[in-house]
N, C-alpha and C positions, 0 to 999 in steps of 0.2 A: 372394322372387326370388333364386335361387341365378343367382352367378357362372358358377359351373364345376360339374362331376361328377367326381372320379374316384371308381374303384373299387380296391381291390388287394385281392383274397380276399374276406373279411366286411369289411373296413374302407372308408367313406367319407369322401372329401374333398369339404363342399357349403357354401363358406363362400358368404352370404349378403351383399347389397349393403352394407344401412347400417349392419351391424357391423362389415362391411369399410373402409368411407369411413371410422368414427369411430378403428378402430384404425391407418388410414393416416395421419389427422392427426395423431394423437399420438404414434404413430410416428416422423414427421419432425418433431415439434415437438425430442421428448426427443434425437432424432437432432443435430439443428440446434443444442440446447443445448451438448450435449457436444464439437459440434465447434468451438463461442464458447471455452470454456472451456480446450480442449485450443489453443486459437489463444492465448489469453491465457496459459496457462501457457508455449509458444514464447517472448512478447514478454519475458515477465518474466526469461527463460533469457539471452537475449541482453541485456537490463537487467543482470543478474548478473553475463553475461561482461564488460560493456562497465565494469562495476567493478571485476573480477578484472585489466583490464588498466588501467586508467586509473590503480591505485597504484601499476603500475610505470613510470608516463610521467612527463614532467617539468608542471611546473605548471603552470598557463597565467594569466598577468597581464592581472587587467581593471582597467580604468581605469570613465572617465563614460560607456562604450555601456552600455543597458539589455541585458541578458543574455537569450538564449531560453531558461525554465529547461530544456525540454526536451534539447536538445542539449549541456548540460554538467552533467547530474545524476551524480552518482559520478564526477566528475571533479575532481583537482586545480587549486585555484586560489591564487594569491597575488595581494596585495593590499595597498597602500597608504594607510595615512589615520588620522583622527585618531577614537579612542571615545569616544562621545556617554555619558558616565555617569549623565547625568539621567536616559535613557530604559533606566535597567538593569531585566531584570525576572529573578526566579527562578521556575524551574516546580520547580513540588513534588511533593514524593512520589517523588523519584528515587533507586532504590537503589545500591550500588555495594557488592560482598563483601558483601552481607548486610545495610549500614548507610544507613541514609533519609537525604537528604540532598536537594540543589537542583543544576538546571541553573542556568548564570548566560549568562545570554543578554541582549549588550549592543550595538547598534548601533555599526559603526565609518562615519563620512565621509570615502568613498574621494577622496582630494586630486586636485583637478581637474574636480573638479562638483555636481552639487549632489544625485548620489545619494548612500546610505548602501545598506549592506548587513548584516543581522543577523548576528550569530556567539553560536556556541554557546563559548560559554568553557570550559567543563570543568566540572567537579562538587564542588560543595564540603559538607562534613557539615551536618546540621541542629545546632542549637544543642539544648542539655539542656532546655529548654522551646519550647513553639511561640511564646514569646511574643520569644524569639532569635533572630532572624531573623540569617544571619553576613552579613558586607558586607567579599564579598574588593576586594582595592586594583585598578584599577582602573591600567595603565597608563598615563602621560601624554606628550603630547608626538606626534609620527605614530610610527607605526609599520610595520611589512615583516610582514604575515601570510600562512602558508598553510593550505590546509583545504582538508577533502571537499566537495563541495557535495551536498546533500539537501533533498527536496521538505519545506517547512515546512508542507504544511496538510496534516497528519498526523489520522488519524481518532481519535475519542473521543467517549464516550456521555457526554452532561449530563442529569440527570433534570431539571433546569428553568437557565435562562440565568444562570449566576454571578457576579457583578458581582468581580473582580480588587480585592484588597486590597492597597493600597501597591505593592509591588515585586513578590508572592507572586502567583503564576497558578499554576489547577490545571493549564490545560493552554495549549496555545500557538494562538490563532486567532489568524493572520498579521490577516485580512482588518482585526480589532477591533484589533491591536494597531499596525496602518498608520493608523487611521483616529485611536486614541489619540493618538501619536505627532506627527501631522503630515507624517512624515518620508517624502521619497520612497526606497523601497524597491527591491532586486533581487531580483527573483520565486523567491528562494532561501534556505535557511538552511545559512552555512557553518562546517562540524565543526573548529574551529580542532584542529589538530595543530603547530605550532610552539608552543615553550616562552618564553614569559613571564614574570615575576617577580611571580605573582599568586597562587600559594600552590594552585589549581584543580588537579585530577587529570583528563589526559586520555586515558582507555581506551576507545575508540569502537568498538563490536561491528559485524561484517560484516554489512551490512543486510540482513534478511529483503524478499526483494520480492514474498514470497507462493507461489513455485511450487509449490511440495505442496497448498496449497489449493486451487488450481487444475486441478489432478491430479484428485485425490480430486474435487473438483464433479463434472471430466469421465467420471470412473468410474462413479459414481451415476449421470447420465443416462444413459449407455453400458448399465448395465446393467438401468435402467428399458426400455431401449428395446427389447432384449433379450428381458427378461418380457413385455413387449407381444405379443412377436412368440410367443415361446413359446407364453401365454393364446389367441391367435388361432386357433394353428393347433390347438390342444387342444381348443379351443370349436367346432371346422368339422369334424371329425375323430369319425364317428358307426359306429358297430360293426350291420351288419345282420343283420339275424333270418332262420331261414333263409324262403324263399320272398321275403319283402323284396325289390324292385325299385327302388322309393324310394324311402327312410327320411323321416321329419320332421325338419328337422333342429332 
């Protein structure tokens, strides 16, 4: 059952119903894809900017409100209160110039309630064997912190469920290390940037929030959707013989 007919010279245009239906849907699927993708690489742009400006704003001070992480991700905060060194942990495997070392990420209790909020301490070298684990000092007393804040449930591949040795995590599950802890938490991890007398290196890189990925995703559907349409009209598109009045298509 052809659609349509045309004719121009020898050449016929007689695309056919349910090769036309199946290349409509997938048409608008790969269509629909790329337009998700091109929308997510937008939000991620404006994520970007809203950090490009937030290190030039002044800080913002939280006390005992539980925080939206949403509306202050890549924003400056400062913060008061006392670190919890029991619940210190290092993630491993972190390089710095070239050299494997640890994150030191230790819970501070902001004074005035009974949250805590996690910080990223800065970076200190591994020891000459793994069996060194380094144990930077460790502030006492309250203290006046500021920092970036950044979403802590950061993606990472486990080939099976790793049970956290001592103070050493390979990588950082908020959800396991709230539940470890006891401690009530701000739905956040903050990039301390003030200097402490804690001996930690803090060089914190401009967060990747993905846009190029996003991009490229939307290209590839973009251009699947494209060959679709291409193949279709190639496939409908039949050359006649002379005397031919209706071809097969």
């Amino acid at each position: 059952m052809h659609l349509l007919k045309l004719r121009v010279g020898p050449w016929q245009f007689a695309p056919t119903l349910w090769p036309t239906l199946a290349a409509l849907f997938f048409f608008v699927l790969t269509l629909s894809l790329g337009n998700w993708q091109s929308g997510r690489a937008d939000a991620k742009r404006a994520l970007q900017a809203r950090y490009d400006a937030a290190v030039r704003e002044a800080p913002i001070h939280i006390g005992s409100t539980l925080l939206d992480r949403n509306s202050v991700l890549y924003r400056k905060l400062e913060v008061e209160g006392v670190f919890d060194d029991a619940h210190t942990i290092l993630l491993d495997n972190r390089v710095m110039n070239g050299v494997a070392g640890y994150h030191v990420l230790t819970p501070l209790r902001i004074n005035g309630g009974p949250l805590a909020i996690l910080v990223n301490r800065g970076w200190v070298a591994a020891g000459r064997t793994r069996e060194q684990v380094p144990a930077p000092p460790t502030p006492a007393g309250v203290v006046r912190l500021e920092g970036m804040v950044v979403d802590p449930h950061t993606r990472y591949v486990e080939l099976a469920p790793i049970t956290p040795q001592g103070r050493v995590w390979q990588n950082l599950d908020f959800a396991r290390y709230a539940a470890t802890t006891g401690l009530r938490l701000q739905p956040v991890l903050l990039l301390q940037t003030s200097s402490t007398a804690d001996g930690l290196q803090r060089s914190w890189p401009r967060p990747d929030t993905g846009v190029n990925t996003h991009v490229s995703y939307a290209f590839q559907w973009y251009s699947l959707a494209a060959t679709l349409t291409v193949l279709w009209l190639i496939m409908n598109v039949k050359r006649c013989r002379d005397g031919d009045v209706d071809p097969k298509p």
